[in-house]
C-alpha positions in Angstrom: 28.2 -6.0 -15.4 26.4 -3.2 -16.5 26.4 0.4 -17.5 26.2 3.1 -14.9 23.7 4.6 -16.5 21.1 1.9 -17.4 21.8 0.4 -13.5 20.7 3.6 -12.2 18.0 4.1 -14.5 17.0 0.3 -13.8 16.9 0.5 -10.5 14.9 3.8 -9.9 12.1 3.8 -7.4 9.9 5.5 -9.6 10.1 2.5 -12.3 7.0 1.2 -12.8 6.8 -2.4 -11.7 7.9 -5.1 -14.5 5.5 -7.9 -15.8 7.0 -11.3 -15.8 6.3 -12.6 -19.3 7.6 -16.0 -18.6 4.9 -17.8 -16.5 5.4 -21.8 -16.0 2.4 -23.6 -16.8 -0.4 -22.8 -14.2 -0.9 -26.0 -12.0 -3.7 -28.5 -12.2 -5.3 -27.4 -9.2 -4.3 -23.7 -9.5 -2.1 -23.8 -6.8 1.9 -22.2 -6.3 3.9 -24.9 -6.1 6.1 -24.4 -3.8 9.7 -25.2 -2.2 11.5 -24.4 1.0 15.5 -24.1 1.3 15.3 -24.3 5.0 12.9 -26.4 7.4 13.7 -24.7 10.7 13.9 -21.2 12.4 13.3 -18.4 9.9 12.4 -20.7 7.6 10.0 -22.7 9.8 8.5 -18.8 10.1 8.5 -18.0 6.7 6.7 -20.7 6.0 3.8 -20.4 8.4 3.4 -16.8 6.8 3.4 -18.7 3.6 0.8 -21.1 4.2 -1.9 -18.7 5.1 -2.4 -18.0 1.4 -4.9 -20.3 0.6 -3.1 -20.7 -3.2 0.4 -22.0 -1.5 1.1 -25.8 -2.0 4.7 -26.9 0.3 5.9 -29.6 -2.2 9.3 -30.4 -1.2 11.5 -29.0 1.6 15.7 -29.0 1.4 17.3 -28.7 5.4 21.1 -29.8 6.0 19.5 -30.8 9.5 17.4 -33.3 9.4 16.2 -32.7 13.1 13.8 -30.1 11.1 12.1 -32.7 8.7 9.8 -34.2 11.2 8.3 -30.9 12.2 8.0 -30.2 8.4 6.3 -33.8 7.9 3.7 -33.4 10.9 2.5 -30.4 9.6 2.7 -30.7 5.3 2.7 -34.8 5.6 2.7 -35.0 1.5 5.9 -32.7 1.4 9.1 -34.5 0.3 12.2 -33.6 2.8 15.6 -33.3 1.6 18.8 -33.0 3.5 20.5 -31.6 -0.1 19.7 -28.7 -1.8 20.5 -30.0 -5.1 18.9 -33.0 -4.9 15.7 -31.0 -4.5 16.3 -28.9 -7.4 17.2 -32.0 -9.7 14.2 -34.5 -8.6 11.3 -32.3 -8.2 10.4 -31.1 -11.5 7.1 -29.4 -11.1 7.7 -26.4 -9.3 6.9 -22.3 -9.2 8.7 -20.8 -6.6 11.3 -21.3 -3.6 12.3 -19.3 -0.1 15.4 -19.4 0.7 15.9 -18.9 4.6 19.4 -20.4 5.7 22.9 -19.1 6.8 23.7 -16.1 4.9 26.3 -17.7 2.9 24.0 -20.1 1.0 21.7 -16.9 0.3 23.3 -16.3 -3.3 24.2 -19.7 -4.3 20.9 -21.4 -3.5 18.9 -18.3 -5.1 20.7 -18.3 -8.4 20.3 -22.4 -8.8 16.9 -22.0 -8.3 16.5 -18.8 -10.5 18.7 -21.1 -12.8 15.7 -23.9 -12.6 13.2 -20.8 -13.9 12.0 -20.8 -9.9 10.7 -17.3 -8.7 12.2 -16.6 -5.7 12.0 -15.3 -2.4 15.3 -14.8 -0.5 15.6 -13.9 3.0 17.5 -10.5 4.1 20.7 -9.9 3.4 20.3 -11.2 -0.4 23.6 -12.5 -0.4 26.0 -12.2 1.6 28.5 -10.3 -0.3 28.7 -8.0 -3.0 29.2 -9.8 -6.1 27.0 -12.2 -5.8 24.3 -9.7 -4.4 24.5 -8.2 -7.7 24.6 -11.3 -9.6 20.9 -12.1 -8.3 19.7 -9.1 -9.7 20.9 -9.6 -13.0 20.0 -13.1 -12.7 16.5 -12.4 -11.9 15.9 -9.5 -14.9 17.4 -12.4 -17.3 15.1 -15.2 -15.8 12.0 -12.5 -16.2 11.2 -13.8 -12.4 8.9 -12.9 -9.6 11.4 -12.2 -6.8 11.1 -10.9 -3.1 13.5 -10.0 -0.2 12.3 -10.8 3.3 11.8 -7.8 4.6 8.6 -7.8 6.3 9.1 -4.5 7.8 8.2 -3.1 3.7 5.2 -3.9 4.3 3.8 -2.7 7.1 1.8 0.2 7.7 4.4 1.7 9.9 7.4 1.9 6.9 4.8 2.7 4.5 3.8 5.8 6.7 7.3 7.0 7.4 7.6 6.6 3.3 5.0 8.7 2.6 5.3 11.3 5.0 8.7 12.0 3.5 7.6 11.5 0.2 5.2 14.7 1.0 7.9 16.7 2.1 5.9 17.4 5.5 9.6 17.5 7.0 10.8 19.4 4.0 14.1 18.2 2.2 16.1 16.0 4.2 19.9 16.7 5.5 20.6 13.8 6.7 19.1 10.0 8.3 20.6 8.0 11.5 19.5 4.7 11.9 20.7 2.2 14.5 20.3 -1.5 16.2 21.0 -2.6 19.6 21.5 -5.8 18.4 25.0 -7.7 19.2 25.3 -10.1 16.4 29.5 -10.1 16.8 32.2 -11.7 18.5 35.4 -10.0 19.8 36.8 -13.7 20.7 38.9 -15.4 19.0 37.6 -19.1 17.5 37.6 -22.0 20.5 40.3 -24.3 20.3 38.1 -27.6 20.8 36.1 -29.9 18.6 33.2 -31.3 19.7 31.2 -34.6 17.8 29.0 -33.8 14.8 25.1 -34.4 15.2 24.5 -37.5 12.9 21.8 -35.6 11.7 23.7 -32.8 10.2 25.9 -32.6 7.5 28.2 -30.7 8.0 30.7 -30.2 5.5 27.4 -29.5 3.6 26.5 -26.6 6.0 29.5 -25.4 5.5 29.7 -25.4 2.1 32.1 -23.0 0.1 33.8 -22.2 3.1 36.6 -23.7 4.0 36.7 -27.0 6.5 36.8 -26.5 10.0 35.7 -28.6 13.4 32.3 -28.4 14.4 31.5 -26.2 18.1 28.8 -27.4 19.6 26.5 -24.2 19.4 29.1 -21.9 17.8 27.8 -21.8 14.2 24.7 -24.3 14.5 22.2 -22.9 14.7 21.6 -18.9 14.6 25.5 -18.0 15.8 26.9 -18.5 12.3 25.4 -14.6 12.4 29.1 -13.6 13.9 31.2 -15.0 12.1 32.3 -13.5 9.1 32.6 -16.6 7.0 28.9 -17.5 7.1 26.8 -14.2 8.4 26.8 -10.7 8.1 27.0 -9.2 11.6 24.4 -7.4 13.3 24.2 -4.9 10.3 23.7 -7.2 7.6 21.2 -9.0 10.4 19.3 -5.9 10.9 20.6 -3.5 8.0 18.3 -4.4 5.6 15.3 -3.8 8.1 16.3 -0.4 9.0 17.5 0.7 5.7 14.2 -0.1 3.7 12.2 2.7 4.9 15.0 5.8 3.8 16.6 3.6 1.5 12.7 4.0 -0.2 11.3 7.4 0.6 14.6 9.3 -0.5 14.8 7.3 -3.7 18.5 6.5 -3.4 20.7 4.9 -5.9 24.1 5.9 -6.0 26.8 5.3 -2.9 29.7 7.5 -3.3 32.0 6.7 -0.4 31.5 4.7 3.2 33.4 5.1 6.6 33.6 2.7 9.4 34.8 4.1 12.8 33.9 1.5 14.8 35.9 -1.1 16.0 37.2 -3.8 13.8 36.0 -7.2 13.2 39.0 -9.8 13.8 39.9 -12.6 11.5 36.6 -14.6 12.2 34.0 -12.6 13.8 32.0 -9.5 13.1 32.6 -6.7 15.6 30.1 -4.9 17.9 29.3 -1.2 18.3 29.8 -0.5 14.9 29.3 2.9 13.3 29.3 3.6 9.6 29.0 6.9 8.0 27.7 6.5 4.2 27.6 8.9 1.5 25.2 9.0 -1.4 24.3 11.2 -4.4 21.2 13.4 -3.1 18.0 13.1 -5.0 14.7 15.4 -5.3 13.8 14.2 -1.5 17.6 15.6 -0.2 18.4 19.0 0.8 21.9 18.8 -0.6 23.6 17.4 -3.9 24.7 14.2 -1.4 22.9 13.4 2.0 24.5 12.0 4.8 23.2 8.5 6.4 24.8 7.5 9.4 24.5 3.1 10.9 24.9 2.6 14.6 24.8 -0.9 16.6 25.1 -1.8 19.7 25.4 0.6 22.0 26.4 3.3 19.4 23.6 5.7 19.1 23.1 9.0 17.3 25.0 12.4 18.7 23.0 13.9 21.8 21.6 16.8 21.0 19.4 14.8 18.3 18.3 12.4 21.1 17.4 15.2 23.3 15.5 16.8 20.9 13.2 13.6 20.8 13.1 13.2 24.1 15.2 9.6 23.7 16.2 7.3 21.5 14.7 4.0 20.1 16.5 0.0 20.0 15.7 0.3 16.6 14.9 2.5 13.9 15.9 5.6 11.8 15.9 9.5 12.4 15.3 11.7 9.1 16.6 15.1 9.6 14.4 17.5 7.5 14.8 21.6 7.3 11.8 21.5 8.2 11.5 18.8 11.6 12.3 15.4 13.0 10.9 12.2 11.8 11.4 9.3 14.3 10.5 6.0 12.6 10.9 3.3 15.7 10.9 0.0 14.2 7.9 -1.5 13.6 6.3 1.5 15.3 4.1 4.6 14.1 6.4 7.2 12.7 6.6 10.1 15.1 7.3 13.8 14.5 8.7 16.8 15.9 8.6 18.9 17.8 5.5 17.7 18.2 3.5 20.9 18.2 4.5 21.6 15.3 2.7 18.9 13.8 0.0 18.2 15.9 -2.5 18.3 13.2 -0.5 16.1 10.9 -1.7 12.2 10.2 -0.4 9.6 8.1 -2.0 8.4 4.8 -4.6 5.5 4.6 -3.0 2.9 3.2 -4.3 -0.5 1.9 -3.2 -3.3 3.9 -0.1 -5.3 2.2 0.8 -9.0 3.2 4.7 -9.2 2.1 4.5 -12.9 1.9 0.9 -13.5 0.5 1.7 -10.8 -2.0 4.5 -12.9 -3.4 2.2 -15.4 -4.1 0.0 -13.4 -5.4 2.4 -11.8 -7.9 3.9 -15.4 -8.6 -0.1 -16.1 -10.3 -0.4 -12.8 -11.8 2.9 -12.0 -13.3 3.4 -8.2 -11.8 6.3 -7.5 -9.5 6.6 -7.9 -5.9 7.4 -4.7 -3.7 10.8 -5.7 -2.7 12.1 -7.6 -5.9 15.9 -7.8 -6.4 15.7 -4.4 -8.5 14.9 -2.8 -5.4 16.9 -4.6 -2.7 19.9 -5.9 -4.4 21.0 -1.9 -4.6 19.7 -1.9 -0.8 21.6 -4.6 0.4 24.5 -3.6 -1.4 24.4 -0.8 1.0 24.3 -2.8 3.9 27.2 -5.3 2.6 29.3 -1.5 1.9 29.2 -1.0 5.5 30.0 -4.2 6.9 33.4 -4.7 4.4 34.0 -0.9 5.5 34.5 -1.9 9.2 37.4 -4.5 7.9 39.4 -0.7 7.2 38.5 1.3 10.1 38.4 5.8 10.1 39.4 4.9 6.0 36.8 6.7 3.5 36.6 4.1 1.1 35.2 5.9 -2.1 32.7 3.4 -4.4 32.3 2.8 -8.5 28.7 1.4 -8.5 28.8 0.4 -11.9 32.0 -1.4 -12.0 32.2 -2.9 -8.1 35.1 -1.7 -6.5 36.9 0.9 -4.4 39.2 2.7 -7.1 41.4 4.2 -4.5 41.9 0.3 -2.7 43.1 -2.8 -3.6 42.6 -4.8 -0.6 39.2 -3.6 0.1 37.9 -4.8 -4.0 39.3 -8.4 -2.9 36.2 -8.8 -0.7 34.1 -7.7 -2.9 33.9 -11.3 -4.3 34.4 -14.3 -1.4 36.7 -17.0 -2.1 35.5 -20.5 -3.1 36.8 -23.9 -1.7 37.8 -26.5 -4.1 34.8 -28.1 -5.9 32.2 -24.9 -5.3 31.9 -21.9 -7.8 29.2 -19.6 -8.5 26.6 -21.2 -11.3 26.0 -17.7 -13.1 
């Protein structure tokens, strides 16, 4: 792996941002050359926010379903569709840089092969979809000297960046401790349908399924978006929305060192994620923290944070996070102006002007001039690691799972280390 010590010092927030010294040749027509792991829903949407860059050239596109190549083709006619992923990466030759918006699953398997091809890459939220590959990315990307970006959008908005620096300036004072929630329901306390319904003839779908093992297809139950509950290809409503909500403390407190996690929500079963989870995490305090450790606290559903919080806020958003500062109350709604209280308090207080940031556009950017993106893998693989803590917590319900960083497992349980890694099927491994 690596050492505690040069992780933590590798993945500080105060790092200034790397220069990638390993460039492919510029194209003829100056353009990023680009592919797509995905043709439909997110990354149909990634895409359109990709081609607004007026340096962005769709080359090829990979998409198990090949019900998404004709919307592909009507828009970029001169893009080459694929229904494999490999195939993609072994024909086309002249490329710079790759999305990767699928199932959750593929995330770290599809990331590394393209890292593997000297691609720069930008994955969609959650990185990976479990721990060890999640960290494997990271290393991956620092040894490929790559350009690399998480999708989280919400990074780049005014409305994080503001929460960031308001906490950042201590206008709050030192924080004690963060709750941030979802109502989202991305689980399933049902058991798998005992049917088995006729595969599409435009899917593949022991593809799709990939290193999981074989199963029937359902009609609607995995295909498409629904794979989100179930356990073997998504990451439940926290690993959905985690890495939204986590990016805006996870960044203005500087964090970098998880010391133990507790679910006491309910359990997921054998092959869905629960709902109305709660997880209670621990990490080492920093400069921004009032105490040695600071307490964060993840609620879905139709968990929320303890009364008297919400009263003093006057209610309590869908989505978002609550800093707790000696000071006051910052309410960061998601994808709303950060709010603080009591209000009267701070009635004279503004956020900072800020220069506006594309997240998508500044990938590009960064691909053509070498500098680092603002949510490369040094930043969110120890972010989404977080969010991947909590959702393997909730498989050991009201147990305090204490967490090695550095070496990648739970000293004090066995069972719980086992998912740390995912198993392979026959024929699939891990190209690190």
């Amino acid at each position: 792996m690596t050492s505690r010590r040069s992780f933590l010092k590798s993945t500080s927030l105060l790092a200034a941002p790397a220069f990638i010294a390993n460039l492919r040749a510029a194209s003829p027509n100056g353009k990023v050359r680009h592919a797509s792991f995905g043709g439909g829903g997110q990354a149909w949407g990634d895409l359109q926010s990709f081609a607004g860059h007026p340096d962005f050239e769709l080359v090829a596109v990979a998409d198990i379903d090949r019900r998404t190549h004709d919307q592909v083709k009507k828009q970029w006619p001169n893009a080459r569709c694929y229904q494999s992923w490999r195939d993609l990466l072994a024909k086309e030759k002249d490329l710079d840089s790759a999305n990767i918006s699928i199932p959750d699953h593929m995330h770290g398997i599809v990331t590394v092969s393209a890292l593997n091809r000297g691609l720069h890459t930008y994955t969609q939220k959650p990185l990976a979809q479990n721990l060890w590959e999640c960290r494997q990315l990271m290393l991956k990307a620092r040894e490929k000297k790559a350009v690399t970006q998480m999708g989280i959008q919400i990074s780049s908005e005014f409305t994080e960046r503001y929460a960031v620096d308001y906490i950042r300036s201590g206008v709050i004072g030192k924080i004690k401790a963060v709750h941030t929630f979802s109502n989202k329901t991305w689980g399933d306390p049902d058991p798998i349908p005992e049917r088995t319904d006729p595969v599409p003839a435009e899917l593949d779908w022991d593809s799709w399924l990939a290193m999981a093992n074989p199963r029937p297809y359902l009609d609607g139950y995995y295909h498409p978006g629904n794979w989100r509950k179930r356990r073997d290809f998504g990451t439940g409503t926290l690993g959905d929305m985690g890495c939204h909500m986590f990016s805006g403390w996870f960044r203005a407190l500087e964090l970098n060192s998880i010391l133990s996690v507790k679910s006491s929500g309910p359990a997921p079963n054998k092959d869905n994620w629960a709902i109305n989870g709660k997880i209670e995490y621990t990490f080492k305090g920093t400069a921004h923290t009032a105490e040695a450790t600071v307490p964060v606290t993840w609620y879905d559903g139709n968990q929320r944070p303890p009364k008297e919080i919400i009263d003093q806020i006057g209610g309590c958003p869908d989505q978002g996070s609550i800093y707790i500062g000696t000071e006051g109350i910052l309410v960061a709604a998601h994808m709303s102006t950060p709010m603080l209280f009591p209000k009267e308090k701070f009635a004279s207080a503004r956020p900072a002007k800020l220069e506006p940031r594309n997240h998508y556009h500044e990938f590009i950017d960064c691909v053509k001039s070498g500098k680092q993106a603002s949510a490369n893998f040094d930043y969110a693989s120890p972010m989404t690691e977080a969010v991947l803590l909590g959702c393997l917590s909730s498989v050991f319900p009201n147990e305090a799972l204490k967490w090695d960083t550095e070496k990648l497992i739970f000293p004090d349980n066995e069972a719980a280390t086992k998912l740390v890694r995912r198993h392979y099927r026959e024929s699939w491994e891990f190209p690190v």
